[in-house]
N, C-alpha and C positions, 0 to 999 in steps of 0.2 A: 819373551819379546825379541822382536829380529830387530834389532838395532846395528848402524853400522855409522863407525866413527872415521872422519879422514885424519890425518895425520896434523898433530898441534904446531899453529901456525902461530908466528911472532904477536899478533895479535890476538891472545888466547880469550880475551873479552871481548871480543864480537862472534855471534854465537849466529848459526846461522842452520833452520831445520829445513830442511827439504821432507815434502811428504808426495810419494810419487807411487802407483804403484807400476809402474813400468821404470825397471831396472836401466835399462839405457838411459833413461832423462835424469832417473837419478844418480847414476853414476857422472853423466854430463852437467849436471850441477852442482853437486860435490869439487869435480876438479876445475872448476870455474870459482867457484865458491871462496877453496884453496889458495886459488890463485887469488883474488885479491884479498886474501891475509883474515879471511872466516875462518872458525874455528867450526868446521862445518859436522851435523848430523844428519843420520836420514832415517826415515819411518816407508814403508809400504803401504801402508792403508791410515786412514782416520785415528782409529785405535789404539795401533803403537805410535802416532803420531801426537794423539793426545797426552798418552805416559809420557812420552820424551820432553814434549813441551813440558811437564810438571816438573820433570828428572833436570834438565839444562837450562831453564829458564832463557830460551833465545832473544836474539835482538831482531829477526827477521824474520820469518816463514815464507815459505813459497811454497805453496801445496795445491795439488790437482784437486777438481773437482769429480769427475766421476773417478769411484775407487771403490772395492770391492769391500764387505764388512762397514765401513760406515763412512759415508763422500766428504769429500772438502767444506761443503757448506754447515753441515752440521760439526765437521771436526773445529770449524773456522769459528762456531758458537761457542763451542766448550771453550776453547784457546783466550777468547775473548772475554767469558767470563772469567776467567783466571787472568789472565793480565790484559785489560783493555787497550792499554799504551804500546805493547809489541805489533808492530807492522804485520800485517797478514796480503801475500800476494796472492790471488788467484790466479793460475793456469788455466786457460778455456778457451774453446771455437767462438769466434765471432759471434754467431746465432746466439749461445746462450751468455755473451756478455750483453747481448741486447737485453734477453729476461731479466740477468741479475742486476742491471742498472735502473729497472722500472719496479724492482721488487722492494716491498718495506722490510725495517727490521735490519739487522747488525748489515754492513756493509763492509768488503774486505777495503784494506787502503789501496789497493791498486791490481790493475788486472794485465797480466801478459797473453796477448790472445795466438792464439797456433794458426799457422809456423808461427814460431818466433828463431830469432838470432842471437847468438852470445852473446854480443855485443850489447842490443839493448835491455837484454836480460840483467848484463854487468850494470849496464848506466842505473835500473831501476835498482837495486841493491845498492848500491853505493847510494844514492839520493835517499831511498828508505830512513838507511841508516844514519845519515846525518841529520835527516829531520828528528827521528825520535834522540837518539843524541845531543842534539840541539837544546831540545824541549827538557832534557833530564833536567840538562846544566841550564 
């Protein structure tokens, strides 16, 4: 499995996977990730994305939809069967956030649609996390 960890940040309990398979967005989410004090992982496809989620049990996900070996949507399935309560972001085009908001069936908690910016990339993790947070306590 190609896993790749960032360096452990003072808040080693918020746990944050990126699943991307384009190395630039995930290297750009990791050090964003980092920066607000995640304890950040990443996966390239579905697959290692699903191991990892079993391996680290995250507080967050943010994973593309189209990915090679098996897509976000289905990884976003298994993820949820296994722990229903972790946030799951979807990455995706405009176009198919229209499909995925008229489709039945598991729903991600929230969608960042492309381009997106760091900035509200940062605001939607941080808000993730304090909801499911919230809800533990």
């Amino acid at each position: 499995m190609n896993e790749e960890v960032a360096p452990q940040s003072e808040n080693e309990h918020l746990k944050l996977l990126i699943v991307d398979d384009e190395k630039h967005v995930r290297d750009g989410l990791k050090e964003l990730g980092t920066s607000l004090g995640f304890n950040v992982f990443a996966a390239e496809d579905g697959i290692n994305g699903c191991d990892l989620f079993k391996k680290v049990e995250p507080n967050l996900v943010i994973m593309d939809i189209y990915m090679p070996r098996m897509n976000g949507l289905l990884a976003m399935k298994k993820m949820k069967e296994m722990n229903p309560d972790c946030p799951i972001v979807l990455i995706t085009g405009f176009m198919h956030y229209e499909q995925l908001v008229n489709q039945r069936g598991i729903k991600p908690d929230g969608f960042i649609l492309k381009p997106f910016h760091l900035k509200s990339i940062a605001d939607v993790m941080l808000k993730m996390v304090e909801e499911n947070l919230d809800a533990v306590n």
